[in-house]
MIMARRO-580812 format. One record per residue (C-alpha): residue in three letters; x, y, z. Coordinates in Angstrom, 3 decimals, padded with zeros to 6 digits, always signed. Each point is the difference from the previous one (the first is absolute). Example, Ala and Ser with C-alpha at 12.3 -4.5 7.8 and 13.67 -1.06 7.14 Angstrom:
% residues 2
ALA;+012.300;-004.500;+007.800
SER;+001.370;+003.440;-000.660
END
This chain:
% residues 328
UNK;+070.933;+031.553;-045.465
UNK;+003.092;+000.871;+002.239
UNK;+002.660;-001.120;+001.890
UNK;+000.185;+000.644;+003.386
UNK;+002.509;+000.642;+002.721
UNK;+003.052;+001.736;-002.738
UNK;+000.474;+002.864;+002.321
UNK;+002.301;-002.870;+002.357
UNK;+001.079;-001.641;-003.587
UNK;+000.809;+003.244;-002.047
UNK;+002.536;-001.582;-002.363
UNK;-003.051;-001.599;-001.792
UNK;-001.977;+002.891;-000.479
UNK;+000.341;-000.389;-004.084
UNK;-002.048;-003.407;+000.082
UNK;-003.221;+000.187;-002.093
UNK;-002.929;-001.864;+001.742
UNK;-003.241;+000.319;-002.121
UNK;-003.132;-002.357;-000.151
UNK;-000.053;-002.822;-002.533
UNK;-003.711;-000.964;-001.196
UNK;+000.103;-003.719;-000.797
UNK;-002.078;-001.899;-002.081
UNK;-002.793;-000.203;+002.286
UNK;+000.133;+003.701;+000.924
UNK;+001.338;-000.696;+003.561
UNK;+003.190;+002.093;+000.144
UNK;+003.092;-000.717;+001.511
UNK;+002.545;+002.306;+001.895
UNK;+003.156;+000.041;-002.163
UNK;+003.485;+001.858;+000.296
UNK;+003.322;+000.401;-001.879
UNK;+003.738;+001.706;+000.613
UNK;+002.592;+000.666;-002.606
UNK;+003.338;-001.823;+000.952
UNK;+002.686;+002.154;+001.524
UNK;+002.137;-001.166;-003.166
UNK;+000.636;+002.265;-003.105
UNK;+000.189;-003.641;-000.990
UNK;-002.810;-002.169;+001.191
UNK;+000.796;-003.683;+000.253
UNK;-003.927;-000.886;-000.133
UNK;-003.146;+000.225;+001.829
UNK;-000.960;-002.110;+003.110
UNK;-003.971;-000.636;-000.151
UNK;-000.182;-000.441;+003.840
UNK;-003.101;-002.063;+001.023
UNK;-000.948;+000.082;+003.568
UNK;-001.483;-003.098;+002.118
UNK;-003.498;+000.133;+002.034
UNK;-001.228;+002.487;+001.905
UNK;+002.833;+002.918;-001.632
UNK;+000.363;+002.708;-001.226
UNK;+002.305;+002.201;-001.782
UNK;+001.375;+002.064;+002.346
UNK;+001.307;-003.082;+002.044
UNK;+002.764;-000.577;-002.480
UNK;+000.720;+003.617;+000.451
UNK;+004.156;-000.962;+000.696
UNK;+000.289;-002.309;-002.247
UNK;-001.422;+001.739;-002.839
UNK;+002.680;+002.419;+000.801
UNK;+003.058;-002.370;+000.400
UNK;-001.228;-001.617;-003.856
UNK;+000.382;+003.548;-001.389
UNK;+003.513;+000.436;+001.606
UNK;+000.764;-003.034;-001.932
UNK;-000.791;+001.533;-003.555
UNK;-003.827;-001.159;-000.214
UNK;-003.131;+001.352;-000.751
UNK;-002.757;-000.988;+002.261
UNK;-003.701;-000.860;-000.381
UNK;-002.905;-000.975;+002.263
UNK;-003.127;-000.852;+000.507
UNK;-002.183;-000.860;+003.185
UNK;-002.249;-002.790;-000.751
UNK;-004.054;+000.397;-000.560
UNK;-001.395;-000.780;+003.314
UNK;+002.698;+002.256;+001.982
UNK;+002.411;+002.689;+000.700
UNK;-001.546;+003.417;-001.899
UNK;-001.798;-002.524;-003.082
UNK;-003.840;-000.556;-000.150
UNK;-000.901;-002.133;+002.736
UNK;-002.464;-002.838;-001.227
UNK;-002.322;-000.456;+003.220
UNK;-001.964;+003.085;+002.028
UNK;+002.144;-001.402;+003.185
UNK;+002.985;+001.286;-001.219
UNK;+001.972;-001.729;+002.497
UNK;-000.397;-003.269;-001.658
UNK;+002.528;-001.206;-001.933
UNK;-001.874;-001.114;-003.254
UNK;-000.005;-001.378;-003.701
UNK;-002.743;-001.382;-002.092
UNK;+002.503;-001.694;-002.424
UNK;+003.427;-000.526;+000.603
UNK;+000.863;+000.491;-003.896
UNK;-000.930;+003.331;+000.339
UNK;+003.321;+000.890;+001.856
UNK;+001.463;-001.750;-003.315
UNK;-002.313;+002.440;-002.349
UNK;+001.430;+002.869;+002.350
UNK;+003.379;-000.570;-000.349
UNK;-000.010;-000.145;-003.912
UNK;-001.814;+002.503;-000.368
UNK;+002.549;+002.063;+002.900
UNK;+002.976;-001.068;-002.353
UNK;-001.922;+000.178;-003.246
UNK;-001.165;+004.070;+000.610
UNK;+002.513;+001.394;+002.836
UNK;+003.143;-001.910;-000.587
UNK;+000.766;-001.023;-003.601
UNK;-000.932;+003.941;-001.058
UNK;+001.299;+002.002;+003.201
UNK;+002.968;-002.126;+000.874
UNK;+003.335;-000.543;-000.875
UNK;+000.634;-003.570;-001.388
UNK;+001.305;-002.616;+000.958
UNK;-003.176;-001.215;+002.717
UNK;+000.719;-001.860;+002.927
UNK;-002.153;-001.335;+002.975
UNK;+000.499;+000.326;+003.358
UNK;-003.154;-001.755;+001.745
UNK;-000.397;-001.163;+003.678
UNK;-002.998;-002.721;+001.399
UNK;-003.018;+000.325;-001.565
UNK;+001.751;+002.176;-002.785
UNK;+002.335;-003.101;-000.905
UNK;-003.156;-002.335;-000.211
UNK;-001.832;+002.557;-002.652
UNK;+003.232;+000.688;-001.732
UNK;+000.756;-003.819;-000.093
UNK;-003.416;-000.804;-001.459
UNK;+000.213;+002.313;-002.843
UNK;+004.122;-000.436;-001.080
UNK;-001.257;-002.202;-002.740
UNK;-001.805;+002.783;-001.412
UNK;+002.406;+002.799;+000.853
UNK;+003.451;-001.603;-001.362
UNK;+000.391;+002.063;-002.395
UNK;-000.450;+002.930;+002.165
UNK;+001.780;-000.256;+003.209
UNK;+003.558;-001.265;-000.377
UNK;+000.510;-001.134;+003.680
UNK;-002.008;-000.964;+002.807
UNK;+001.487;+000.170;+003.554
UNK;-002.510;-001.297;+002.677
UNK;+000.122;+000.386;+003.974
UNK;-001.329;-001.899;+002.084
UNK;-002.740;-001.177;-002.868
UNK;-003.720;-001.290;+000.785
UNK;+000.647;-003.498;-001.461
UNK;-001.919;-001.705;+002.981
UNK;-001.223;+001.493;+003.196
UNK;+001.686;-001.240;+003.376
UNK;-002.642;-002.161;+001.043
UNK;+001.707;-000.684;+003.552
UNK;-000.367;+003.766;+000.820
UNK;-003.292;+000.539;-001.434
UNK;-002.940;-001.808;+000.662
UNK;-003.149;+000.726;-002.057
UNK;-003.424;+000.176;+002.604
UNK;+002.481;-000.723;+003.063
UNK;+000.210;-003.337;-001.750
UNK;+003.995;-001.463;-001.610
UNK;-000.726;-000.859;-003.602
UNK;+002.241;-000.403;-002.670
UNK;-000.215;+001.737;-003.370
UNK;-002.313;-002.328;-001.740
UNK;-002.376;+000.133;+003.122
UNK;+000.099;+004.243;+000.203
UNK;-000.963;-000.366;-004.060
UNK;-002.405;-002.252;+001.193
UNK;-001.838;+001.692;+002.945
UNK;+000.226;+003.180;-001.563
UNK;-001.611;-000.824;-003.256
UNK;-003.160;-002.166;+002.557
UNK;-000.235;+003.821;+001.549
UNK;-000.220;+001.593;-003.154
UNK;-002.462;-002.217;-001.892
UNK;-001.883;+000.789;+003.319
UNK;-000.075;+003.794;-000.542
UNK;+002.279;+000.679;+002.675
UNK;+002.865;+001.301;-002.675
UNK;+000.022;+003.175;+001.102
UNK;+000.369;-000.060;+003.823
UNK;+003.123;-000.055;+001.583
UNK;+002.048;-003.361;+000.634
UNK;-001.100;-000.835;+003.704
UNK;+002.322;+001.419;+002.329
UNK;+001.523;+002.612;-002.203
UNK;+001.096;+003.056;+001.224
UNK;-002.586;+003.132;-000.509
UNK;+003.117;+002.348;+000.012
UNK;+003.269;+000.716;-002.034
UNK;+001.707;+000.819;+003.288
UNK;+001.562;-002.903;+002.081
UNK;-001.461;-000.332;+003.704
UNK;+002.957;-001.756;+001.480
UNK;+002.894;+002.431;-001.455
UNK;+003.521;-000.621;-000.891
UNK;+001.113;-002.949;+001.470
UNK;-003.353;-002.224;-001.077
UNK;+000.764;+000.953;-003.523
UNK;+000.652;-002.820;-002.759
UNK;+001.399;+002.774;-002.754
UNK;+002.999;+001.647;+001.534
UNK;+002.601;-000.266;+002.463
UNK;+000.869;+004.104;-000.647
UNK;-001.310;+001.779;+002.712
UNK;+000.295;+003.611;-001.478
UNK;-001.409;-001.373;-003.234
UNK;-003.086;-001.748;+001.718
UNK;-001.135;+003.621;+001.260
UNK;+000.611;+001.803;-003.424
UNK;-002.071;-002.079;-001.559
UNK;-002.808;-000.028;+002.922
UNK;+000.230;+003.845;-000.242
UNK;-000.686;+000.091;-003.321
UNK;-003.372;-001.884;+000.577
UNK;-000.297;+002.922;+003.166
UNK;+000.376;+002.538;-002.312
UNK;-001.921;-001.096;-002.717
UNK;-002.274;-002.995;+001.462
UNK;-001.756;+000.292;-003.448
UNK;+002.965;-002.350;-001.207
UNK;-000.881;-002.363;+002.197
UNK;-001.645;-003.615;-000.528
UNK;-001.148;-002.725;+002.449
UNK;-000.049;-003.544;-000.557
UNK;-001.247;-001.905;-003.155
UNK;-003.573;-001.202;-000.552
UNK;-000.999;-003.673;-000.990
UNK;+000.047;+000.939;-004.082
UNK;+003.687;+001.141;+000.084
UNK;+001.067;-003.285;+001.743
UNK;-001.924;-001.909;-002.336
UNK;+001.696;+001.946;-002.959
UNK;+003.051;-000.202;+001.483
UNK;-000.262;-003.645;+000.524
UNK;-000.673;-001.013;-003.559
UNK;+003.045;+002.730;-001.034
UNK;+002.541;-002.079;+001.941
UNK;-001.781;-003.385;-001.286
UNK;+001.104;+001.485;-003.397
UNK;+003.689;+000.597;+001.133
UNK;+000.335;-003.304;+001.061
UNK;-001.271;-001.807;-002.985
UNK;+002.422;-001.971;-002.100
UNK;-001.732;+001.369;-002.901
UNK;+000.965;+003.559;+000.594
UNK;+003.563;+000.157;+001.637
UNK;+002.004;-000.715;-003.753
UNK;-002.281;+003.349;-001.591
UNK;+002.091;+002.043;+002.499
UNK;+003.088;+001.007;-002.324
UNK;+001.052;+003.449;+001.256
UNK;+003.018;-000.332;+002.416
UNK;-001.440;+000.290;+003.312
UNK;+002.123;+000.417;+003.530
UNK;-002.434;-000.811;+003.312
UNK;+001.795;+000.745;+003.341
UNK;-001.510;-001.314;+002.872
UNK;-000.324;+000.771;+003.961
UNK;+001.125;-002.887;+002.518
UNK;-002.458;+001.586;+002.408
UNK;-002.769;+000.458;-002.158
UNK;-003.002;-000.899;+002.244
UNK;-002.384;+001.203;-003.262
UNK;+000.967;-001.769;-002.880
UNK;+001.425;-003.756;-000.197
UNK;+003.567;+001.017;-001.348
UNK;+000.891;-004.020;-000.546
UNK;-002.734;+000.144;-002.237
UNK;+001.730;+003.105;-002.230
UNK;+003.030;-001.843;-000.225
UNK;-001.579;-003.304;-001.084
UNK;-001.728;+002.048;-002.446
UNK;+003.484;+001.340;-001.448
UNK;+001.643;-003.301;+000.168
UNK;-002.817;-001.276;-002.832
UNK;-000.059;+003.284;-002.043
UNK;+002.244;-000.223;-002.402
UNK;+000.559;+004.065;+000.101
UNK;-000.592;+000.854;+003.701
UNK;+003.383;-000.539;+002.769
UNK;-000.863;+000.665;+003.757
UNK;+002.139;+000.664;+003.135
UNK;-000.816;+001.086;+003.914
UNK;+000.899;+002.589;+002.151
UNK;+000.666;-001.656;+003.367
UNK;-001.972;+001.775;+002.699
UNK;-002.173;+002.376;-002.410
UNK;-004.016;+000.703;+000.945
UNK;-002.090;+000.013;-002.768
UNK;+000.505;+003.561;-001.464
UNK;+003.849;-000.177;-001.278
UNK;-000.104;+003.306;-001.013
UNK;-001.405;+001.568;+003.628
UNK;+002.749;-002.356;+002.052
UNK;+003.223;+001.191;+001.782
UNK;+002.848;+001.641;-001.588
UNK;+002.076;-003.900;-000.217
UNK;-003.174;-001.900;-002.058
UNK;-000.841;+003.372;-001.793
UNK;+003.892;-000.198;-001.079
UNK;-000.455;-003.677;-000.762
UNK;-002.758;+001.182;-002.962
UNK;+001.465;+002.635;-001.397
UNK;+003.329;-002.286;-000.378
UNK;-002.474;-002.589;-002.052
UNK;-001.891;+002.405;-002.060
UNK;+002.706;+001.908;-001.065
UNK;+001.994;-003.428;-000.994
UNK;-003.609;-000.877;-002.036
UNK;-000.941;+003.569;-001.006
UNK;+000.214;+001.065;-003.154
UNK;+002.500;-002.984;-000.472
UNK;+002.717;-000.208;-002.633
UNK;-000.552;+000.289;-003.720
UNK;+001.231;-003.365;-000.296
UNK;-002.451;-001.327;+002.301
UNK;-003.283;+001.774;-001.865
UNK;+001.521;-001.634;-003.189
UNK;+000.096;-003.551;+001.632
UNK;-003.629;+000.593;+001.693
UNK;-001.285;+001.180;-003.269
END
């Protein structure tokens, strides 16, 4: 396993990226940096969203080390550098969606906790923020704060139709699970793009309103196109489906104790950001608040929104001693 692209990035040229081998023998891409500190004030487990991969967040892990953290990393089974679960490795696949849960344990339990300097943090964005919200419960004890961006808590249904057709949530669950019990779980959602690279360019894009960023991050899938995923077959909708059924359940929302911060984009034309904030406003330890004019990815948008987050997290991040005590 390696990183690519450090040549333009040579001030993280000390990370450690090895493979992890996970319970079921898949392995998973994973990668570390020290903190710039003498004095660490933690370590931010950053957890990407769909279709990412490590070198993405190639800034920001930078910026979180100026501020005195250690950083760690993983890219998800099914993409970036990790096993990919399918022999079309453009499709973006899972057979379970707990195994993202089993990953991230074990990421924390072998890679963090022994290699990293305590206290642990997480820093998760989309699809990150729904696996790290369905396993807080487990992982209180753990990670001392959660701080979410833009989190998968339900999909934007009025930007994405499922089969050309408009359903809600409950209907994608629905028609995806049909497909599945049909056979069909492994082909690709119809009309899903066959390619990591967007057609249309810049100004079609629903994840960033940063021009110069938009290219970085399409040259790293020129460089490297092995990086790259498409779009998601029928079994990861279904899995993700019954994920955010979980969120949403009023069974599940008071097990949620650590002190959680989700920031959300007003733009966001890939997740339902209402739906975030309704989710804070009835968990007890979650608080939410909006960027006005962000895309979906926070942490790829112009220098004002970009400014915007790093004024948040660093107000949440690690917090006051007085406010772990209260939390605890």
């Amino acid at each position: 396993m390696h990183l690519n692209n450090l040549e333009k990035f040579p001030e993280l040229a000390d990370g450690i990226c090895h493979a992890m081998t996970c319970w079921d023998n898949s392995e998973v891409r994973v990668a570390r940096w020290p903190s710039l500190s003498p004095t660490p004030k933690g370590t931010i487990c950053l957890l990407q969203g769909r279709a990412e991969f490590i070198e993405k967040y190639y800034e920001v892990i930078t910026e979180l080390r100026q501020r005195g953290f250690a950083v760690a990393t993983l890219d998800w089974r099914g993409q970036g550098m990790s096993d990919r679960l399918l022999p079309d490795r453009m499709k973006g696949h899972v057979r379970r969606f707990t195994d993202y849960g089993r990953d991230l344990e074990q990421f924390i339990k072998d890679v963090i906790l022994p290699d990293c300097p305590p206290p642990c943090f997480a820093l998760a964005h989309s699809m990150g923020g729904l696996i790290l919200l369905n396993n807080l419960p487990r992982l209180r004890t753990k990670i001392e704060r959660a701080f979410l961006c833009a989190p998968l808590i339900e999909i934007n249904t009025s930007a994405h139709g499922f089969m050309g057709i408009s359903l809600q949530q409950p209907g994608i669950r629905k028609a995806s699970g049909l497909l599945r019990y049909l056979g069909l779980g492994n082909w690709y959602v119809p009309g899903a793009p066959r390619t990591p690279l967007d057609r249309l360019g810049f100004y079609t894009n629903k994840l960033t309103s940063d021009g110069p960023r938009y290219d970085r991050n399409r040259q790293f899938l020129i460089d490297a196109p092995e990086l790259g995923i498409g779009g998601p077959t029928i079994l990861w909708t279904h899995e993700i489906s019954k994920a955010l059924d979980v969120l949403q359940s009023s069974d599940f929302q008071p097990t949620i104790h650590t002190p959680t911060f989700i920031l959300t984009a007003g733009n966001d034309a890939i997740v339902n950001s209402r739906a975030a904030e309704l989710f804070a406003l009835t968990t007890r330890a979650a608080h939410a608040t909006s960027i006005t004019g962000s895309k979906h990815e926070i942490m790829m948008e112009r220098e004002i929104i970009r400014e915007q987050f790093w004024a948040a997290f660093d107000c949440f991040i690690p917090g006051t001693s007085t406010l772990r005590q209260q939390s605890a």
